[in-house]
C-alpha positions as a LaTeX table, in Angstrom:
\begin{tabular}{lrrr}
\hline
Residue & $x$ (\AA) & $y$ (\AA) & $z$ (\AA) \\
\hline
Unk1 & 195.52 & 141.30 & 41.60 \\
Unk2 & 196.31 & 144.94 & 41.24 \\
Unk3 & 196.54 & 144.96 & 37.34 \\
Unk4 & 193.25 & 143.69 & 37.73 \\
Unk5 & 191.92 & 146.52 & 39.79 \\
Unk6 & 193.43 & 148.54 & 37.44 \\
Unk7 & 191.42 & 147.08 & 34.32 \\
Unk8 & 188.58 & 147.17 & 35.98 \\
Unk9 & 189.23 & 151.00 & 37.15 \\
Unk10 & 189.83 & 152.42 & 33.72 \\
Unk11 & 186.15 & 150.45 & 32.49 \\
Unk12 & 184.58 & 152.12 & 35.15 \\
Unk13 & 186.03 & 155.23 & 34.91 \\
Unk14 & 185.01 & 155.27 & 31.29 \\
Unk15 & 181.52 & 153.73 & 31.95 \\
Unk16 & 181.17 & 157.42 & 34.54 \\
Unk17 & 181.90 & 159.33 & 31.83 \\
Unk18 & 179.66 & 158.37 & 29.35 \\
Unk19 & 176.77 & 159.09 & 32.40 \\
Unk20 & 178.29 & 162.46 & 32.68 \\
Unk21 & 175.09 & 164.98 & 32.94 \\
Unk22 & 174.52 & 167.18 & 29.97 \\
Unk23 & 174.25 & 170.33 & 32.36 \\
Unk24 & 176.33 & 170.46 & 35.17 \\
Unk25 & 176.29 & 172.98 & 38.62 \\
Unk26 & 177.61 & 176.22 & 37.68 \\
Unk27 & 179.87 & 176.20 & 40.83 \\
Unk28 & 182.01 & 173.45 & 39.36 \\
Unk29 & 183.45 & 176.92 & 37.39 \\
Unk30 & 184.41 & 178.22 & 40.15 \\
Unk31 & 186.71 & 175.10 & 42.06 \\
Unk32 & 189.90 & 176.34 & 40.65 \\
Unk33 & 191.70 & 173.15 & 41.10 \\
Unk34 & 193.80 & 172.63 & 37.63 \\
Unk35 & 197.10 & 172.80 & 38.28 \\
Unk36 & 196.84 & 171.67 & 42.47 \\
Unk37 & 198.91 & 168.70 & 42.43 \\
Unk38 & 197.47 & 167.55 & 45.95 \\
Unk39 & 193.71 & 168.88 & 46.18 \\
Unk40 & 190.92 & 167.71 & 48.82 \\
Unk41 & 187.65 & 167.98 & 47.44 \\
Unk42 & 184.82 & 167.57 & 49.90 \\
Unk43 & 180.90 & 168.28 & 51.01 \\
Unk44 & 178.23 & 166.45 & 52.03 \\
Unk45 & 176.61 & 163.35 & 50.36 \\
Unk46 & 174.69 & 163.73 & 47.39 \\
Unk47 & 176.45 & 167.21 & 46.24 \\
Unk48 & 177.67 & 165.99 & 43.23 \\
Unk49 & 181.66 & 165.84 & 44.26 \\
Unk50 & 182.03 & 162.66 & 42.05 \\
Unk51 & 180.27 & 164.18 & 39.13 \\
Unk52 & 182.50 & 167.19 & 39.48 \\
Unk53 & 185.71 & 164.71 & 39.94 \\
Unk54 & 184.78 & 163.12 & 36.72 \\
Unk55 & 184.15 & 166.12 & 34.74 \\
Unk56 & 187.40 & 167.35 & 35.44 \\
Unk57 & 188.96 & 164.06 & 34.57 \\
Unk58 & 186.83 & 163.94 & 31.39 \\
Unk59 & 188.11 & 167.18 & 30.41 \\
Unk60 & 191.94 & 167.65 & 31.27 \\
Unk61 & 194.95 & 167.10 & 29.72 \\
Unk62 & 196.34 & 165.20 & 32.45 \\
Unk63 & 195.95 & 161.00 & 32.02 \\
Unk64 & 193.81 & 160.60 & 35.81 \\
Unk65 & 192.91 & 157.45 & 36.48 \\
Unk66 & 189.53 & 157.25 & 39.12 \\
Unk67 & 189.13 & 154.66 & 42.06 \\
Unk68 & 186.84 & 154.69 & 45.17 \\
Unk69 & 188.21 & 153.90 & 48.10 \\
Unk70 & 184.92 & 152.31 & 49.61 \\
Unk71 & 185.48 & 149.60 & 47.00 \\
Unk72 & 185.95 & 146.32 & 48.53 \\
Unk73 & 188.67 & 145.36 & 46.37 \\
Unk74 & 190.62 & 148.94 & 46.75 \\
Unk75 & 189.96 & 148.48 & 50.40 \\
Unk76 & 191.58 & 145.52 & 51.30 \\
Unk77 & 194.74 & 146.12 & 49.65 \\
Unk78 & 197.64 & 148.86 & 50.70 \\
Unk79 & 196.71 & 152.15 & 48.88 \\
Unk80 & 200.32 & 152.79 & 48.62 \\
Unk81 & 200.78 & 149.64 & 46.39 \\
Unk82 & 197.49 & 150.29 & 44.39 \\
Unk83 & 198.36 & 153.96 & 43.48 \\
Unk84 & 202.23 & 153.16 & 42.39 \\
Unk85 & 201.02 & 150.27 & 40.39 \\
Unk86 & 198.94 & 153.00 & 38.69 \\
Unk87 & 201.43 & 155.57 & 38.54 \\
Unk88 & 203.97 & 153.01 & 36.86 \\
Unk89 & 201.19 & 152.09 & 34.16 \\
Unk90 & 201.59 & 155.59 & 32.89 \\
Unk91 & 199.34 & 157.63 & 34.60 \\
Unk92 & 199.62 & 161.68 & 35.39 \\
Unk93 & 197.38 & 161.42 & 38.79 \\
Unk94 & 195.02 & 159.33 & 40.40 \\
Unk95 & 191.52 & 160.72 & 41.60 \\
Unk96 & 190.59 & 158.85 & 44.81 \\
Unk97 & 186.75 & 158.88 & 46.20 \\
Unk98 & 185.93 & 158.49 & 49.60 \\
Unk99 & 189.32 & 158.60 & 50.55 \\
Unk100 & 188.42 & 157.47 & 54.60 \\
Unk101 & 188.07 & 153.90 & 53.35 \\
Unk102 & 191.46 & 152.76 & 52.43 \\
Unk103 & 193.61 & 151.56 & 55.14 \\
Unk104 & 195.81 & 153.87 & 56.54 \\
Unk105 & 195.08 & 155.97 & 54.42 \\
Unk106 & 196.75 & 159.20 & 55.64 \\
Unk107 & 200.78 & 157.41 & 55.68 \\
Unk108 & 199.87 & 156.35 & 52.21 \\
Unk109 & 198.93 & 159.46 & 50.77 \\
Unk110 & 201.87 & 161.51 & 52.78 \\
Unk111 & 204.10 & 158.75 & 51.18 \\
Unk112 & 202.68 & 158.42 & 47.92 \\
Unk113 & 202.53 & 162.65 & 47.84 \\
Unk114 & 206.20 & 162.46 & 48.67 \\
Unk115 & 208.02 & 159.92 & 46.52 \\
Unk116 & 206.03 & 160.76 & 43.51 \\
Unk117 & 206.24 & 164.78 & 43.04 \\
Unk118 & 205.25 & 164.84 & 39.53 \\
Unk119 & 202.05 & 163.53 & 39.95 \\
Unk120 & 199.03 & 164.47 & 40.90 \\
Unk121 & 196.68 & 163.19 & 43.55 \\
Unk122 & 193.07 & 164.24 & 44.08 \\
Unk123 & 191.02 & 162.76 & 46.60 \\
Unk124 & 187.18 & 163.46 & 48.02 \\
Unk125 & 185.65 & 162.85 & 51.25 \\
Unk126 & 182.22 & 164.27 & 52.82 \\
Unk127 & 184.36 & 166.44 & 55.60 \\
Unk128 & 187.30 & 168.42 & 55.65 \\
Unk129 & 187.72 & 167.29 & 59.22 \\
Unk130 & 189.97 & 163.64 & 57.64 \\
Unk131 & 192.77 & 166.14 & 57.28 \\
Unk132 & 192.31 & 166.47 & 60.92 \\
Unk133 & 192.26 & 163.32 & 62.05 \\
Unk134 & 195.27 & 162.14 & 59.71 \\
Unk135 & 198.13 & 161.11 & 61.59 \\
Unk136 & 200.39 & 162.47 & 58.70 \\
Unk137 & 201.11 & 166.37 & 58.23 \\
Unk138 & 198.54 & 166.17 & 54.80 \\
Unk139 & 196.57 & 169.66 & 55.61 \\
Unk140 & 199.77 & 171.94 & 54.03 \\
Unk141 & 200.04 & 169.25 & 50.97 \\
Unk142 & 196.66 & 169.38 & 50.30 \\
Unk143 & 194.41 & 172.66 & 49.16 \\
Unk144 & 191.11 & 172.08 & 50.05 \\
Unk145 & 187.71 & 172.34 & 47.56 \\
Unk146 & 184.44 & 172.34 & 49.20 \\
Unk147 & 181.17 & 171.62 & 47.60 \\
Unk148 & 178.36 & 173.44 & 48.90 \\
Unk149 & 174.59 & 171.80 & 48.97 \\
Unk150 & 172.69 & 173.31 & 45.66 \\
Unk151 & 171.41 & 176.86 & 44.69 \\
Unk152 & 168.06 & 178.13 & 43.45 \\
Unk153 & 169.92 & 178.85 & 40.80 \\
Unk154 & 171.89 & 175.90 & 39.93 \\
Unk155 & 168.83 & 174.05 & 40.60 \\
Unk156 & 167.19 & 176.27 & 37.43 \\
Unk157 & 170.02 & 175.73 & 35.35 \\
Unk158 & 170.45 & 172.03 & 35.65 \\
Unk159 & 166.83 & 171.16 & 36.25 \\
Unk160 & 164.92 & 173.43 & 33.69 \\
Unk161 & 168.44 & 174.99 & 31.21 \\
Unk162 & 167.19 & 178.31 & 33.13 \\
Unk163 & 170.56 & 180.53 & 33.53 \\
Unk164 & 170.25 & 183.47 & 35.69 \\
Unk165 & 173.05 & 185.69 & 36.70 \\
Unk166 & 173.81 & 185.65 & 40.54 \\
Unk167 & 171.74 & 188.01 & 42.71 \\
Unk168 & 172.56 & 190.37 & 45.46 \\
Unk169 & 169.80 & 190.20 & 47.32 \\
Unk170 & 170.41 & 193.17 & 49.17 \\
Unk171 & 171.26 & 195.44 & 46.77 \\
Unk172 & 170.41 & 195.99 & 42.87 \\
Unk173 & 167.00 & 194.85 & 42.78 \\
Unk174 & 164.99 & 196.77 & 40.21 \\
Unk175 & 165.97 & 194.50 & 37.51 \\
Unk176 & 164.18 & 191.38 & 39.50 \\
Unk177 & 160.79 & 192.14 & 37.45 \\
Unk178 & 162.50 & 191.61 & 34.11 \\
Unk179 & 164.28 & 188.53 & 35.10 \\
Unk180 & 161.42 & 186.41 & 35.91 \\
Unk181 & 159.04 & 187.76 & 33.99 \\
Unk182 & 158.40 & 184.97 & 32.23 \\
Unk183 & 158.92 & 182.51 & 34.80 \\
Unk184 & 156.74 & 181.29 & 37.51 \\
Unk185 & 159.35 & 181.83 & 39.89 \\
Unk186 & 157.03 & 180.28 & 43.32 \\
Unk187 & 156.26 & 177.07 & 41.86 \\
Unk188 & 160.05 & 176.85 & 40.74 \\
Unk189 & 161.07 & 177.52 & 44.36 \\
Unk190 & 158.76 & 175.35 & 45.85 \\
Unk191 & 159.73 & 172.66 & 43.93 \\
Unk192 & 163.76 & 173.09 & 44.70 \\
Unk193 & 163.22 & 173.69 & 48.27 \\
Unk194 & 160.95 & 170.74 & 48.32 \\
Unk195 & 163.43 & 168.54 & 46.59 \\
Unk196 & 165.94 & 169.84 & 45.00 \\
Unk197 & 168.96 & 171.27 & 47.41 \\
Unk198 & 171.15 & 168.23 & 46.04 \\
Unk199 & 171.41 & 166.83 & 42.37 \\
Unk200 & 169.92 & 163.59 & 43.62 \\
Unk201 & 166.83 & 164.61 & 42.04 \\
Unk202 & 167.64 & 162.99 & 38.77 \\
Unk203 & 167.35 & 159.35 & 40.25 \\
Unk204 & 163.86 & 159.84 & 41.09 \\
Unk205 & 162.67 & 158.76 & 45.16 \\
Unk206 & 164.14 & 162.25 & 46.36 \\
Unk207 & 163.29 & 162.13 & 49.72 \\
Unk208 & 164.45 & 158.20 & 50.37 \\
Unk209 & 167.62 & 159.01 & 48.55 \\
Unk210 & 167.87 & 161.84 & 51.14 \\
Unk211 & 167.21 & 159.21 & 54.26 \\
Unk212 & 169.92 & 157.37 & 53.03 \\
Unk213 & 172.47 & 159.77 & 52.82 \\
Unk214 & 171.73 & 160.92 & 56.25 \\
Unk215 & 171.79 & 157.21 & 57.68 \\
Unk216 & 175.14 & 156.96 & 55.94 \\
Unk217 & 176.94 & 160.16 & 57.35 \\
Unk218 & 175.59 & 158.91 & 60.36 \\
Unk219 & 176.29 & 155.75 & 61.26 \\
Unk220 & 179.39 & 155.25 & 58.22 \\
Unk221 & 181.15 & 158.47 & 58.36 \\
Unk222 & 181.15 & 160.30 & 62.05 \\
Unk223 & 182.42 & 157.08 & 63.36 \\
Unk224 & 185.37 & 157.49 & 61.98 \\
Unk225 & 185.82 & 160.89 & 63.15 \\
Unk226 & 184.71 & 160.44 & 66.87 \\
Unk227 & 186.89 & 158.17 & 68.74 \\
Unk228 & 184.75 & 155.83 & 71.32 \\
Unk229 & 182.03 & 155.91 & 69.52 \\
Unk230 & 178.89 & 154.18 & 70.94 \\
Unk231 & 175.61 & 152.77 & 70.79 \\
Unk232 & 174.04 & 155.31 & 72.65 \\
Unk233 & 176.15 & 157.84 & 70.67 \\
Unk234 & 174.24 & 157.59 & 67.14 \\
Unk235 & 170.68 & 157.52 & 69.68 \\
Unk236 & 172.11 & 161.03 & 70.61 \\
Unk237 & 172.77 & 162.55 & 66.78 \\
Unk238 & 169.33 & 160.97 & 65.53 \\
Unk239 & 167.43 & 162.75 & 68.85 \\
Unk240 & 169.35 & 165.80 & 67.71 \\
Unk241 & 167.96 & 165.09 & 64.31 \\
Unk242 & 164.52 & 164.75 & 65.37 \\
Unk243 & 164.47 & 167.56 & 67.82 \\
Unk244 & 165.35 & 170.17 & 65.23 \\
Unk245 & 163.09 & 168.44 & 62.71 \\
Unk246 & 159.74 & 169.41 & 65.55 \\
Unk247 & 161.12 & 172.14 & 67.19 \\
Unk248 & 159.70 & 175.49 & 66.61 \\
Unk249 & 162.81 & 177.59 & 68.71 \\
Unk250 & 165.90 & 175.61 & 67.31 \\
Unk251 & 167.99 & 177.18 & 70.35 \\
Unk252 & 171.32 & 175.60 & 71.78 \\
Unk253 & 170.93 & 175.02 & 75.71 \\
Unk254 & 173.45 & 172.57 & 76.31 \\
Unk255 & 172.84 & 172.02 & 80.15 \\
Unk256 & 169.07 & 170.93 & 79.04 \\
Unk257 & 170.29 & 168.57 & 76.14 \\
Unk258 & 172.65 & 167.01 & 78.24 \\
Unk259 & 170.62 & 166.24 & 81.12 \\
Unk260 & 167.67 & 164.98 & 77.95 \\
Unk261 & 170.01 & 162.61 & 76.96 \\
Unk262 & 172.25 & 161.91 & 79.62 \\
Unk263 & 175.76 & 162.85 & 78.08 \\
Unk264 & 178.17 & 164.83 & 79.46 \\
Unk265 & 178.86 & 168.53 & 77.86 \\
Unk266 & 182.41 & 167.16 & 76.34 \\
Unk267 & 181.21 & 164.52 & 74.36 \\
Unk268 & 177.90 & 166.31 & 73.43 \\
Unk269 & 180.54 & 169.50 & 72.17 \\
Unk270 & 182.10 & 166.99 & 69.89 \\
Unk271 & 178.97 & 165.39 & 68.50 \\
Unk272 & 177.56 & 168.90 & 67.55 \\
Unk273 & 180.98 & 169.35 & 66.10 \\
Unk274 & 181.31 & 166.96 & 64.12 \\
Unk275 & 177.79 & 166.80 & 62.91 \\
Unk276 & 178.01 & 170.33 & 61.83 \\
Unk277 & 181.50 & 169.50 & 59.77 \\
Unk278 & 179.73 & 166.88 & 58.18 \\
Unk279 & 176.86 & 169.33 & 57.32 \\
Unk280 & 174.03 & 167.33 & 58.88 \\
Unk281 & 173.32 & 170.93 & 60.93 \\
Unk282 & 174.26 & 174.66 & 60.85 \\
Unk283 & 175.09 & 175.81 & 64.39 \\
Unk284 & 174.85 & 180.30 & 64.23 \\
Unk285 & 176.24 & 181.75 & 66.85 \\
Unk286 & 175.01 & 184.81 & 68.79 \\
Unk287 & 177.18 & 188.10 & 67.60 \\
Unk288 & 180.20 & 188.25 & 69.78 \\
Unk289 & 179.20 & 184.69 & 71.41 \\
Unk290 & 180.86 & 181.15 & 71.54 \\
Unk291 & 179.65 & 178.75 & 68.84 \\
Unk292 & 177.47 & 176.68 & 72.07 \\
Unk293 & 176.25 & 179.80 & 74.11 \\
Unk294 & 172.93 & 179.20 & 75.55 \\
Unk295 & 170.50 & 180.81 & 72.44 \\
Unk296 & 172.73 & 180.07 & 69.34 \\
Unk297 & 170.66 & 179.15 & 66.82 \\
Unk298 & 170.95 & 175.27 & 65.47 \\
Unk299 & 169.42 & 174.22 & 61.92 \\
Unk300 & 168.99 & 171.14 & 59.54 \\
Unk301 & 171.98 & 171.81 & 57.13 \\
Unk302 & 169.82 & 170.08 & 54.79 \\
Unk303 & 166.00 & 172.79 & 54.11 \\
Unk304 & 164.76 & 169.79 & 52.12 \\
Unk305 & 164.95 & 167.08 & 55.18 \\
Unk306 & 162.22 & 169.45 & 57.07 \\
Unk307 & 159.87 & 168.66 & 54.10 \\
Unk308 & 160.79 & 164.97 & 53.70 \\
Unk309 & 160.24 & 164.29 & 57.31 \\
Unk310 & 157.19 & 165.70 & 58.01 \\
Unk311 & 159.27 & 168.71 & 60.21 \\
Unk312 & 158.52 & 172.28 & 61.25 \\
Unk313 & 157.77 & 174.24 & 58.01 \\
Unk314 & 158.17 & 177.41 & 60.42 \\
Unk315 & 162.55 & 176.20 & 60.80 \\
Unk316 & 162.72 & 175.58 & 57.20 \\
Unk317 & 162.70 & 179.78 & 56.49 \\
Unk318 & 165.53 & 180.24 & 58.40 \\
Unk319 & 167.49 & 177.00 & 57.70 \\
Unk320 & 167.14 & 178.20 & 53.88 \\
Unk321 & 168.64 & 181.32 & 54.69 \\
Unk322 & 171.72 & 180.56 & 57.02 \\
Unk323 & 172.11 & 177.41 & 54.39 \\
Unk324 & 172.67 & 180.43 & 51.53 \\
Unk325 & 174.12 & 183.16 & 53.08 \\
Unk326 & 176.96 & 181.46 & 55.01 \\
Unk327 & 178.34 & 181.21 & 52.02 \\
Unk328 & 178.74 & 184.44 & 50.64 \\
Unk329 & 178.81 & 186.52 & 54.23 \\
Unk330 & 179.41 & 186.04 & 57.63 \\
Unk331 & 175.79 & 185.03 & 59.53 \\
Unk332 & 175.61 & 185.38 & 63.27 \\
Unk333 & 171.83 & 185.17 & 65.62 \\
Unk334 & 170.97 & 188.58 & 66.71 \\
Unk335 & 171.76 & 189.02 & 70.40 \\
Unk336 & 168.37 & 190.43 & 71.44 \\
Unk337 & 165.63 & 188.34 & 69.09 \\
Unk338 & 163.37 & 191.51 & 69.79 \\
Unk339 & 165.69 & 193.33 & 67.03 \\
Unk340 & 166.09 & 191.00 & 64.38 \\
Unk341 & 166.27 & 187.08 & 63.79 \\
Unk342 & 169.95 & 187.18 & 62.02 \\
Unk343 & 173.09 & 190.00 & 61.45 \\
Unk344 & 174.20 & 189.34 & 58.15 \\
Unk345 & 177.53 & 191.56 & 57.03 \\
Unk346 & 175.76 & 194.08 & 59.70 \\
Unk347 & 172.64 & 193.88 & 58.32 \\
Unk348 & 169.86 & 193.00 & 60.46 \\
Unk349 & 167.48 & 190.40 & 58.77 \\
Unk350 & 163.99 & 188.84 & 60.17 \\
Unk351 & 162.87 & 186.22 & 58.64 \\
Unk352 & 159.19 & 185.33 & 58.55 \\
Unk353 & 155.74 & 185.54 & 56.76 \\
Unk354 & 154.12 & 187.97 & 54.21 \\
Unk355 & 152.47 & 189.96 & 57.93 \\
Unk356 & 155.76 & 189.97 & 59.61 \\
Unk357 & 156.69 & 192.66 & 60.94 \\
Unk358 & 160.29 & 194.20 & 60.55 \\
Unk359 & 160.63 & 194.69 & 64.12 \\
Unk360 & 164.67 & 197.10 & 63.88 \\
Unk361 & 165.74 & 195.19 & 61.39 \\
Unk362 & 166.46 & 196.25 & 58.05 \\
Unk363 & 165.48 & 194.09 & 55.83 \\
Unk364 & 162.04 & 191.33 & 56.19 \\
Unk365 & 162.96 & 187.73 & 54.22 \\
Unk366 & 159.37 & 186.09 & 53.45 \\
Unk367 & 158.38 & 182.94 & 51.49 \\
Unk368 & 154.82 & 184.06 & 50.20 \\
Unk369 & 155.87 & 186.80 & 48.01 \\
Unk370 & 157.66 & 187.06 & 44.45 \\
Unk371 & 159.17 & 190.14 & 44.01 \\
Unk372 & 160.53 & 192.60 & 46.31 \\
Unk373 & 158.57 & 195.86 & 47.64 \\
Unk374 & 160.74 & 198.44 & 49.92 \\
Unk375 & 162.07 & 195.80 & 52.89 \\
Unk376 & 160.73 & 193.20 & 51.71 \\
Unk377 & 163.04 & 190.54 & 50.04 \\
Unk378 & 161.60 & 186.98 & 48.81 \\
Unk379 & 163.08 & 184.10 & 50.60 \\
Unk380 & 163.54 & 182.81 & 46.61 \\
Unk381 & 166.23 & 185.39 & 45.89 \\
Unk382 & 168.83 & 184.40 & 48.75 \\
Unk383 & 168.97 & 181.03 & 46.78 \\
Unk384 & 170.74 & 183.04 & 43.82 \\
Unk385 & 173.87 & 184.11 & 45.77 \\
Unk386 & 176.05 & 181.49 & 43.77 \\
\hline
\end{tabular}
């Protein structure tokens, strides 16, 4: 039975490779993982983690052999049986995909990272929060890889073979004229934030795709992070959903939500947790605040689902910049929204139309212009952080 997994494994393993995209996210360059003998990659659905797993594969000089865990056949067998078969056939490592699947997974991995220390073992899930929940001490064996949702400029790279060196958007910007010159850098932007903020664009039905990603975080992946899960429970995360999709003043008040949907403030705490770890939403906290003070900020993860689902166009401004800068500085809500909208690295930020007004802050982020003049920064340009 195993051998047979095992044919079947390395067919499909080379059957991924030869669907290996011609141009692939410029942030795989930067996952240093060569070399990690135990390595967690992880990120939300649809970021490309398996692509990137592949790739690696494709290219190393290590002999990795791929399996995914969700695979009925995987899943109903010991992992620990499965991955010493494969290590016995010859193998250097084993890359395994949704890694929350397989049975007992965590004692398996801490054994199979244990009694084999030559090899390597990569595995992938959509959180980093399974190292969490693992009974077994796996969070010192494993270094940890996260894959962020797509760029502006990944998105120009892989969609249109446009390359573009990596802005700083608040500093350096009187080279912006000559860099997209001869683009028509709106359109381009439009069309990303529209439907491109994961490499599921390729596939075609962007927008379904996206439904189904959601549905599956949802109702396959947080229940195996939140014990006592229940009915009820998933009513709760899609009413969170939908209230941030229509809601023009995205604020955490946790007595109100609680008393909406009739859950107490523990349970509702881990919900919001564990949504935001699976990067369904970006909770921003007010400077010097508690992640759930009363007037944090709470966001889509996702810019693209606001489009998709018919949301506020007014939320999907500032989801697009929290989504961007998070991940190059820290990004709190301003404490008095008189000031500014966000502190970013101590710079104040308002985020807002072409007439908005900069109120203290010190720089304005708008969507309805292409190049910067004095304060004014294009909502475009945050997308080419990384």
């Amino acid at each position: 039975m195993i051998n047979n997994i095992i044919d079947r494994a390395e067919l499909t393993l080379e059957r991924l490779k030869l669907y290996l995209p011609e141009r692939k996210r410029p942030i795989y360059n930067t996952i240093k993982i060569d070399g990690i003998r135990g390595a967690l990659v992880y990120g939300s659905r649809g970021v490309g983690k398996t692509t990137f797993l592949i790739d690696k594969i494709a290219n190393s000089n290590i002999d990795f052999l791929y399996i995914s865990a969700d695979n009925p056949l995987i899943s109903s067998l010991p992992l620990y049986d499965i991955v010493s078969e494969i290590f016995k056939k010859g193998y250097d490592g084993v890359v395994i995909d949704e890694i929350h699947h397989a049975n007992r997974w965590s004692e398996n991995l801490k054994a199979l990272y244990d009694d084999y220390p030559g090899r390597f073992i990569w595995i992938s899930d959509s959180s980093n929060l399974i190292l969490k929940r693992s009974v077994a001490d796996l969070s010192r064996r494993f270094v940890q890889f996260r894959i962020p949702f797509m760029s502006f400029r990944e998105y120009l790279y892989i969609k249109h073979d446009i390359l573009l060196d990596e802005i700083n958007p608040f500093d350096n910007l009187n080279n912006i004229h000559s860099i997209i010159k001869d683009i028509n850098i709106l359109k381009l932007f439009s069309e990303y934030i529209n439907g491109g903020i994961r490499p599921i664009f390729f596939e075609g039905e962007y927008c379904k795709r996206l439904q189904g990603l959601i549905e599956k975080s949802i109702y396959y992946d947080i229940p195996f992070y939140v014990p006592s899960i229940q009915d009820n429970h998933f009513k709760v995360m899609n009413a969170i959903l939908g209230y941030l999709l229509n809601s023009p003043i995205p604020n955490i008040n946790i007595s109100g939500m609680c008393s909406e949907w009739e859950l107490g403030k523990e349970k509702l705490y881990q919900l919001l947790y564990v949504m935001e770890h699976s990067e369904l939403i970006n909770i921003v906290r007010k400077v010097g605040k508690s992640r759930y003070t009363k007037g944090a900020k709470i966001f889509l993860a996702d810019p693209s689902t606001y489009y998709c689902f018919k949301g506020n166009i007014g939320s999907v401004r500032e989801a697009f910049v929290v989504m961007c800068l998070k991940e190059k500085y820290g990004v709190f809500a301003c404490k008095d929204e008189k000031e500014c909208d966000f502190v970013v690295d101590d710079i104040k930020i308002e985020v807002g139309g072409k007439n908005k007004k900069r109120k203290s802050a010190d720089f304005v982020v708008t969507d309805e212009v292409d190049i910067p003049v004095k304060d004014r920064i294009p909502l475009w340009m945050l997308g080419m952080v990384f």
